[in-house]
Backbone as numpy.savetxt, mean C-alpha at the origin, in Angstrom:
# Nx Ny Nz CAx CAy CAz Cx Cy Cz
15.45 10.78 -4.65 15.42 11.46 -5.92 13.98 11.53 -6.41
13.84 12.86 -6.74 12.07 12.67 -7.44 12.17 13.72 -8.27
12.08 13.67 -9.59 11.41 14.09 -10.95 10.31 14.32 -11.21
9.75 13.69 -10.73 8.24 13.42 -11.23 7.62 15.09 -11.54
6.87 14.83 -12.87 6.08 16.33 -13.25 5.02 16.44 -12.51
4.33 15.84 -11.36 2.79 15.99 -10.80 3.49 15.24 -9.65
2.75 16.06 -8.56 2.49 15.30 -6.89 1.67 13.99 -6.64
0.35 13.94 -7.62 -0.54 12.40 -8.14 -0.87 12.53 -9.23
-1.08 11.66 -9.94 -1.28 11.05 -11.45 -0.39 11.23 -12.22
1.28 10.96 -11.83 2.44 11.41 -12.40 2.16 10.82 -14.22
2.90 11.54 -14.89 3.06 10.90 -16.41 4.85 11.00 -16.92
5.26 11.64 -16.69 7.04 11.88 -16.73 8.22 11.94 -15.42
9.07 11.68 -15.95 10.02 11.51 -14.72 9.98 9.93 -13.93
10.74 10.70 -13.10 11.00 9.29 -12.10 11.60 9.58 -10.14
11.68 8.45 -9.40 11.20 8.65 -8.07 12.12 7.39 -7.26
12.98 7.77 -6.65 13.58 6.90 -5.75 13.80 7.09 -4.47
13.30 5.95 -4.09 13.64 5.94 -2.42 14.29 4.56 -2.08
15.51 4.77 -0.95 16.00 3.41 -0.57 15.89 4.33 0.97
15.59 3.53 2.11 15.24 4.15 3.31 15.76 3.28 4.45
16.17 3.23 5.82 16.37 2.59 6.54 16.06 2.62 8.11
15.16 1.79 8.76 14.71 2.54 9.95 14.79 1.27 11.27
15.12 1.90 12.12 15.39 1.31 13.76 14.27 1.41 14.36
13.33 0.20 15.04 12.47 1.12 15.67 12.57 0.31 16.98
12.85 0.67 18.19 12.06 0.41 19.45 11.06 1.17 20.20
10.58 -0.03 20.73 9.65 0.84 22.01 8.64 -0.24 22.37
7.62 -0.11 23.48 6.73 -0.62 24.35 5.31 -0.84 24.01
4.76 -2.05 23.23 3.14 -2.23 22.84 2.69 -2.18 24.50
1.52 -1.59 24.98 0.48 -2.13 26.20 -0.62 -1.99 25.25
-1.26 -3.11 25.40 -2.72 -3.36 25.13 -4.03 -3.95 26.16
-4.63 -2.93 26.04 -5.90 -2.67 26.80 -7.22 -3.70 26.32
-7.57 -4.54 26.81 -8.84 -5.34 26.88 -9.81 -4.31 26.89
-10.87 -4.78 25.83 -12.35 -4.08 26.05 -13.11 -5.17 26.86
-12.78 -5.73 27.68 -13.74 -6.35 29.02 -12.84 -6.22 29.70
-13.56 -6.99 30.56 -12.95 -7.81 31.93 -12.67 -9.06 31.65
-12.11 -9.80 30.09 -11.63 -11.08 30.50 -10.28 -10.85 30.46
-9.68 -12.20 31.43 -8.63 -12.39 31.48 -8.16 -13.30 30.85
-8.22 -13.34 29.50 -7.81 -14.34 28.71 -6.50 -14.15 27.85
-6.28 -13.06 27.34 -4.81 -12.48 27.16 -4.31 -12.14 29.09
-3.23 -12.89 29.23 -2.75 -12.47 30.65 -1.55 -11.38 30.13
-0.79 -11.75 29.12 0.51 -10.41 28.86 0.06 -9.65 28.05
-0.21 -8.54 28.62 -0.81 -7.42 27.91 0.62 -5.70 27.48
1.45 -6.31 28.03 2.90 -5.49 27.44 3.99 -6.47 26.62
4.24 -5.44 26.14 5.43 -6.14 25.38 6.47 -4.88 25.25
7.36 -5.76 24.73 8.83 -4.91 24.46 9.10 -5.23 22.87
9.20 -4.29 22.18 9.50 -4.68 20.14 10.86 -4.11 19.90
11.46 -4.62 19.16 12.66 -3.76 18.45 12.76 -4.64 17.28
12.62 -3.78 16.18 13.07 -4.51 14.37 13.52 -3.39 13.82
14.33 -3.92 12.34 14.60 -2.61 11.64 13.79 -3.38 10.28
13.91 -2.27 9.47 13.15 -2.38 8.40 13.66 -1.23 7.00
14.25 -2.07 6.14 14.67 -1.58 4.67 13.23 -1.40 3.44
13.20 -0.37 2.63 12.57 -0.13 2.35 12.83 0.77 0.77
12.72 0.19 -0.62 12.79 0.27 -1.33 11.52 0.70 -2.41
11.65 1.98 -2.83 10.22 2.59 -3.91 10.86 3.20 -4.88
10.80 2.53 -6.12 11.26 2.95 -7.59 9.60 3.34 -8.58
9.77 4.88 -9.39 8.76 4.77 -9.67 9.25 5.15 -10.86
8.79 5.04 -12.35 9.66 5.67 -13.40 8.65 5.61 -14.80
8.74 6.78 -15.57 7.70 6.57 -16.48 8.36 6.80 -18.28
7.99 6.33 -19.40 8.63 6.61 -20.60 7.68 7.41 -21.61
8.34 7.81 -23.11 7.36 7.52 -23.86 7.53 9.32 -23.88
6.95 9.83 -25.06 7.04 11.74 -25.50 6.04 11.16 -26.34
5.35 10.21 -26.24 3.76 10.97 -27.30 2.28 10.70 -26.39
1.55 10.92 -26.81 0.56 11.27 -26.37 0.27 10.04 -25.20
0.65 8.65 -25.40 0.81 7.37 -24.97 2.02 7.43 -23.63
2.02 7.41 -22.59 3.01 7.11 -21.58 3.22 5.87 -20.47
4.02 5.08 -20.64 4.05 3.82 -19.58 4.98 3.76 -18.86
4.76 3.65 -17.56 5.66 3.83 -16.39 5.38 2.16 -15.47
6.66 2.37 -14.69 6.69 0.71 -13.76 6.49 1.58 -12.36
6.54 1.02 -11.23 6.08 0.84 -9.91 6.68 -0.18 -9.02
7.54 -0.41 -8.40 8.15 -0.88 -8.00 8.37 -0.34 -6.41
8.12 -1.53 -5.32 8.24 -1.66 -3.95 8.57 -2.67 -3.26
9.46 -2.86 -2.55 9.65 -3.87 -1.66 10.39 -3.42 -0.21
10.00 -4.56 1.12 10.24 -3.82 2.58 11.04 -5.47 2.84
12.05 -5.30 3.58 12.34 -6.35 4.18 12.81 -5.79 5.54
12.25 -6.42 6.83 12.30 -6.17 7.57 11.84 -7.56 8.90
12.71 -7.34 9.87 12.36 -8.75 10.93 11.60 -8.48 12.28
10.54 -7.80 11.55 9.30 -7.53 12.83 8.70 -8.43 13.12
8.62 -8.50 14.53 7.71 -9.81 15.09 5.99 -9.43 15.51
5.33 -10.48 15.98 4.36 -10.76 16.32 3.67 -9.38 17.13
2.66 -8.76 17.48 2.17 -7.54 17.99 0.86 -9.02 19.15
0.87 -8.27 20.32 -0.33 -9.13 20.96 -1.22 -9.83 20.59
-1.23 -9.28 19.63 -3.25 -9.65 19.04 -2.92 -9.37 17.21
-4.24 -9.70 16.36 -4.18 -9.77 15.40 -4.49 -8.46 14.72
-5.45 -7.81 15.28 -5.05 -6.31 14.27 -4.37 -5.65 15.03
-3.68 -5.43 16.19 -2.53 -4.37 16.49 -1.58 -4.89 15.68
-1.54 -6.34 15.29 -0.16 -6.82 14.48 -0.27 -6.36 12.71
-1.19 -6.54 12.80 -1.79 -6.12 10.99 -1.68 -4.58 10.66
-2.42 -3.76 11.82 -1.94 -1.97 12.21 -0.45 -1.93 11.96
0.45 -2.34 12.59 2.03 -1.92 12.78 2.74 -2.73 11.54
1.99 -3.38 11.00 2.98 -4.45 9.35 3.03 -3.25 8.74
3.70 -2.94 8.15 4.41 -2.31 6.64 3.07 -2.47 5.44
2.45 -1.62 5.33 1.33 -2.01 3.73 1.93 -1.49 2.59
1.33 -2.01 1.74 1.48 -1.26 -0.05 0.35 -0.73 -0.30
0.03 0.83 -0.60 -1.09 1.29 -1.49 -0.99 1.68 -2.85
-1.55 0.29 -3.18 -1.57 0.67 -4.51 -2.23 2.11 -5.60
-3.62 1.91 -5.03 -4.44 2.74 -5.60 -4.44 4.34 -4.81
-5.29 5.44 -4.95 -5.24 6.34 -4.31 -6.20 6.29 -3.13
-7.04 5.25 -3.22 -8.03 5.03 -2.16 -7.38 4.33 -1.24
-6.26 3.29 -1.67 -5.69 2.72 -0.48 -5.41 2.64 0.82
-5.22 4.38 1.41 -5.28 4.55 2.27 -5.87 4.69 3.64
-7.58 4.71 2.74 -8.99 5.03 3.30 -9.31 3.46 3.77
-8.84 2.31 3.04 -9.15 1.40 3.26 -8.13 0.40 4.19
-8.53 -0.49 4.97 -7.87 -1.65 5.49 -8.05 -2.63 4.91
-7.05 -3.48 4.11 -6.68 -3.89 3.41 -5.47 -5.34 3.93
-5.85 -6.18 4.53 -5.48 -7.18 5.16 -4.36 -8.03 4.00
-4.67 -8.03 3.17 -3.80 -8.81 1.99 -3.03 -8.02 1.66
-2.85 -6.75 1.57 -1.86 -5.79 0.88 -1.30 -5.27 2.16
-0.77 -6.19 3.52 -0.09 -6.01 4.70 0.76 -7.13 4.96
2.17 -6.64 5.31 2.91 -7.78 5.57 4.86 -7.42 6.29
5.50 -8.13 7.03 6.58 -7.33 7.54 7.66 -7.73 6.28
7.39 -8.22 5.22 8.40 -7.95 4.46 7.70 -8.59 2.80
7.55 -7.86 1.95 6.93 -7.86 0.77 7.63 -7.75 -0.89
7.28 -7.97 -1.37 7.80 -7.49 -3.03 6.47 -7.05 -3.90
6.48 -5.72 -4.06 5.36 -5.65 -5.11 5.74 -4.65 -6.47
4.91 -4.73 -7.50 5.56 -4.37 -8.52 3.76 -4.13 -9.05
4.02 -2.88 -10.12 2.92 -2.35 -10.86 3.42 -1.67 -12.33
2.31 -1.83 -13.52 2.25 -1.23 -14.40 1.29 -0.37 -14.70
1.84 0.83 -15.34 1.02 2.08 -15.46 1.04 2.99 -16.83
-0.06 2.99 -17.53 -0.47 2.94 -18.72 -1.58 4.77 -18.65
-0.73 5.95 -19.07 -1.68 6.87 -19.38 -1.31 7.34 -20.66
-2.67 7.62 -20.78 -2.86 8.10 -22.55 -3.06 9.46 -22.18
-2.97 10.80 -23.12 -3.58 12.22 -23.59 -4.31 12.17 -23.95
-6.17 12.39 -23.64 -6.88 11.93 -24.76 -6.90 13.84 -24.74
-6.45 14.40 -24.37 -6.21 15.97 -25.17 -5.72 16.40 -23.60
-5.00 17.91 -23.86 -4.39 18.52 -23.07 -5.01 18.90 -21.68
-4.36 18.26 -20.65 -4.70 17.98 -19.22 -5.61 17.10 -19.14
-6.03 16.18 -19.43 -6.87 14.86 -19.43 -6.16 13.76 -20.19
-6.17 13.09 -19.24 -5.54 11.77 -19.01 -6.63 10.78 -18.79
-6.41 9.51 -19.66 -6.93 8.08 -18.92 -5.67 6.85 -18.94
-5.76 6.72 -17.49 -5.03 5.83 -16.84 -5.62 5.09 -16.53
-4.73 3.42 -16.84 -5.29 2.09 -16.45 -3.62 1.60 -16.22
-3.99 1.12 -14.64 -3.33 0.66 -13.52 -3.23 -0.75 -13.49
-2.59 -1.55 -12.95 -2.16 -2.90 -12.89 -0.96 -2.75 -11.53
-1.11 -3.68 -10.18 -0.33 -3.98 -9.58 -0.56 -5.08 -9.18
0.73 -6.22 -8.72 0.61 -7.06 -7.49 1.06 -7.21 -6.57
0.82 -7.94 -5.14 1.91 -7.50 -4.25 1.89 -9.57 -3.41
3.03 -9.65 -3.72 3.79 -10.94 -2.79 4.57 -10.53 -1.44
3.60 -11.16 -0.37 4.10 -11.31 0.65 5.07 -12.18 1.31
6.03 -11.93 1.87 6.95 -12.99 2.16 6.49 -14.33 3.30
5.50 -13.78 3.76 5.04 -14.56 4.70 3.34 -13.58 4.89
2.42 -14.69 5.08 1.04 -14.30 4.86 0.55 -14.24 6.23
-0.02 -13.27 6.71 -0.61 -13.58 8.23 -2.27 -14.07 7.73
-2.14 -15.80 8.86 -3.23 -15.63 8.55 -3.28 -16.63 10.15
-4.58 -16.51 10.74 -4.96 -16.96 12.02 -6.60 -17.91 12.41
-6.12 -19.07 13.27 -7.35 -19.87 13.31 -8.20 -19.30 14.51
-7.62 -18.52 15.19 -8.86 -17.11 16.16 -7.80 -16.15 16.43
-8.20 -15.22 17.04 -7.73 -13.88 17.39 -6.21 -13.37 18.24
-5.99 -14.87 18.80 -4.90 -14.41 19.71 -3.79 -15.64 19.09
-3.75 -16.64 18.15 -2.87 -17.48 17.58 -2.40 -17.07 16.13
-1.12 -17.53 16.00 -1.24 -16.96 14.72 -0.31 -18.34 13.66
-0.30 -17.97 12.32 0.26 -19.01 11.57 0.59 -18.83 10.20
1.91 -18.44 10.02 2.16 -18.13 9.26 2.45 -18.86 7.95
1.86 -18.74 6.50 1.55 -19.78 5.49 3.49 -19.13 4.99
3.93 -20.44 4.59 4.88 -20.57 3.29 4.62 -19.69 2.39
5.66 -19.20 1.58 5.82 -17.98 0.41 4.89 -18.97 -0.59
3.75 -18.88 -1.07 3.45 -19.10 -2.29 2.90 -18.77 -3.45
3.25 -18.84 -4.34 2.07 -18.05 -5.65 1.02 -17.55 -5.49
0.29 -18.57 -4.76 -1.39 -18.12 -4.63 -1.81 -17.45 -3.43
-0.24 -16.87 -3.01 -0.76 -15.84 -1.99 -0.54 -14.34 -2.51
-0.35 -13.99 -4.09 -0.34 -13.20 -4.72 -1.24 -12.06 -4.45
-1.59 -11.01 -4.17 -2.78 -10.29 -4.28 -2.75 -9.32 -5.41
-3.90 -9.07 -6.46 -4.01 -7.90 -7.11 -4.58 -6.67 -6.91
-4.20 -5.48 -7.58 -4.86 -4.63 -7.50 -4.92 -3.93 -8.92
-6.14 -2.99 -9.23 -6.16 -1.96 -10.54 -7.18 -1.66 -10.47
-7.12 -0.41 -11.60 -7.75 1.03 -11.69 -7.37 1.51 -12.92
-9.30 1.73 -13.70 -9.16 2.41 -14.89 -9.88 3.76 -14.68
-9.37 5.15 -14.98 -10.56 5.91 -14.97 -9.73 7.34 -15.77
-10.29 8.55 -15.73 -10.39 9.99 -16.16 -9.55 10.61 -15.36
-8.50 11.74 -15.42 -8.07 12.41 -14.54 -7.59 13.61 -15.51
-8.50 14.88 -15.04 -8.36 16.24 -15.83 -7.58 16.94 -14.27
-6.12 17.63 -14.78 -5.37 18.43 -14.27 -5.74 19.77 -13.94
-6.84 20.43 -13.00 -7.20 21.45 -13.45 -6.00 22.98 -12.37
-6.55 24.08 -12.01 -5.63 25.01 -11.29 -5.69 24.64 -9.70
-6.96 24.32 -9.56 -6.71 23.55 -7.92 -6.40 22.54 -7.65
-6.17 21.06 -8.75 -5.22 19.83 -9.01 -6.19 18.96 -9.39
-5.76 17.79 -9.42 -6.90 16.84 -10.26 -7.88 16.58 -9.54
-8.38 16.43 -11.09 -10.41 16.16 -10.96 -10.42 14.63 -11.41
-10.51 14.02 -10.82 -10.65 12.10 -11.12 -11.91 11.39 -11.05
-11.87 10.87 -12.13 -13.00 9.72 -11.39 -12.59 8.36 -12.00
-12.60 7.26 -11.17 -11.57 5.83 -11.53 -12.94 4.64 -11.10
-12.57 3.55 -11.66 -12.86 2.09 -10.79 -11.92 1.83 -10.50
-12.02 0.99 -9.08 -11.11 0.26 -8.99 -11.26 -0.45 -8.38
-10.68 -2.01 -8.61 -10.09 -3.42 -8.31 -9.33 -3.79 -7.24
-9.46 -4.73 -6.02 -8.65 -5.03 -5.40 -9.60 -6.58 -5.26
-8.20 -7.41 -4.95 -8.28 -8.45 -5.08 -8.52 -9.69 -3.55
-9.45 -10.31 -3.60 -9.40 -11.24 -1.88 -10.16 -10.65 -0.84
-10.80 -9.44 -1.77 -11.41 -8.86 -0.43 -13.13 -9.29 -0.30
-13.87 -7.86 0.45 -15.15 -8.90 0.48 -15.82 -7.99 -0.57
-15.57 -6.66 -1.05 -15.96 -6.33 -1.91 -14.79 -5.81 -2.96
-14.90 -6.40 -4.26 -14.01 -6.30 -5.07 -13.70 -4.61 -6.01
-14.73 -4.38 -6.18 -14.75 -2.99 -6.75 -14.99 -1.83 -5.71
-14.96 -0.63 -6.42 -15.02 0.36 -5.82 -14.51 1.51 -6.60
-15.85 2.73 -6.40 -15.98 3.96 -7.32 -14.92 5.04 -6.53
-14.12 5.78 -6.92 -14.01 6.84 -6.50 -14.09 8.34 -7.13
-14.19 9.10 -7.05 -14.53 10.77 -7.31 -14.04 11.81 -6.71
-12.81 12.50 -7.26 -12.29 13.57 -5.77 -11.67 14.66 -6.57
-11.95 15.83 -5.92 -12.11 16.89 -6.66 -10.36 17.69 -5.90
-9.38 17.70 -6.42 -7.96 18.49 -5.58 -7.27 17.11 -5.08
-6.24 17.49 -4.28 -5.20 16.45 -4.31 -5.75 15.32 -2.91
-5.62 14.10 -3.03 -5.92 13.18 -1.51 -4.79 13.38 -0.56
-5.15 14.00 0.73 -4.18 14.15 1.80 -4.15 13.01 2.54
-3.41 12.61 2.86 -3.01 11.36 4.24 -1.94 11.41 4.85
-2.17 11.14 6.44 -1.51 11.16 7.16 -0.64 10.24 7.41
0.35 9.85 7.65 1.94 9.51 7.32 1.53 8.41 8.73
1.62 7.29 8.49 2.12 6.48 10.08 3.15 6.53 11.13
3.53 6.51 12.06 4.74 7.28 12.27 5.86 5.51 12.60
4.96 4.69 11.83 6.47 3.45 11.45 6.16 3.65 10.08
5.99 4.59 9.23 5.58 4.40 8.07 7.46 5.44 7.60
């Protein structure tokens, strides 16, 4: 179900998805040398994976606040190595840059995340929006080298944040934005963006 009045920087309506997906098939992974230190370099995967996105917004005056709501549960295992396994996890993008970025904390095979979303009218087709999300992983990948892995207990302080305050004028070729934005655990915390028409991205095909 989707309502929503805008394709990005929604302000009315609302957006549901409940989804369900099977996936098999065959990882081979290719060494960039000649060591033989990974000896099984194939594998065989099969998981399914549920997948829940509620998006919904209130409010007829100039002031509009909407929730954000995501969660994946799913029983995917281990991938060879540590970023083919981090590549194939399930992510949350919060922000609109999200996508551009790899984002190690906002990846995981089964998650709960939730966001608040705050746009004002400061006059007709201009909007300022300030963003708020977090995302809890059910299990944290985290590793003492490249080919072991160890997965931490569900805890609080494996919380990650994300947000974004900025400008977004609606114009005839689509929005004109310019935002900061916040993400949390990483090595650089901020980040400008500026984009003139709508952000295209390409779809993962376990996505």
């Amino acid at each position: 179900m989707n309502t929503l009045n805008r394709k990005q920087y929604a302000s009315q309506g609302g957006s549901f998805l409940l989804s369900f997906r099977y996936i098999s098939g065959n990882e081979r992974f290719a060494l960039g040398s000649k060591s033989d230190f990974l000896k099984n370099n194939f594998q065989y995967h099969n998981w399914w994976k549920i997948k829940l996105r509620s998006e919904n917004y209130y409010g007829r005056s100039k002031y509009k606040y909407g929730y954000l709501f995501e969660g994946v549960l799913s029983n995917q295992d281990n991938f060879l190595n540590l970023r083919s396994t981090q590549i194939a996890a399930p992510a949350f993008y919060p922000l609109n840059d999200s996508r551009s970025l790899f984002l190690d904390n906002f990846r995981a095979f089964s998650y709960l995340s939730a966001g608040i979303r705050n746009v004002y009218e400061v006059k007709r087709k201009v909007d300022f929006r300030l963003e708020g999300y977090g995302f809890l992983p059910f299990e944290n990948i985290s590793i003492a080298n490249t080919y072991n892995f160890n997965f931490e207990s569900l805890t609080a302080k494996n919380i990650s944040f994300a947000g974004t305050f900025g400008l977004v004028y609606h114009s005839f070729i689509g929005p004109i934005s310019t935002s900061l934005n916040y993400y949390d655990k990483t090595n650089k915390h901020f980040g400008f963006l500026f984009h003139i028409g709508f952000l295209l991205y390409q779809s993962k095909s376990l996505d």
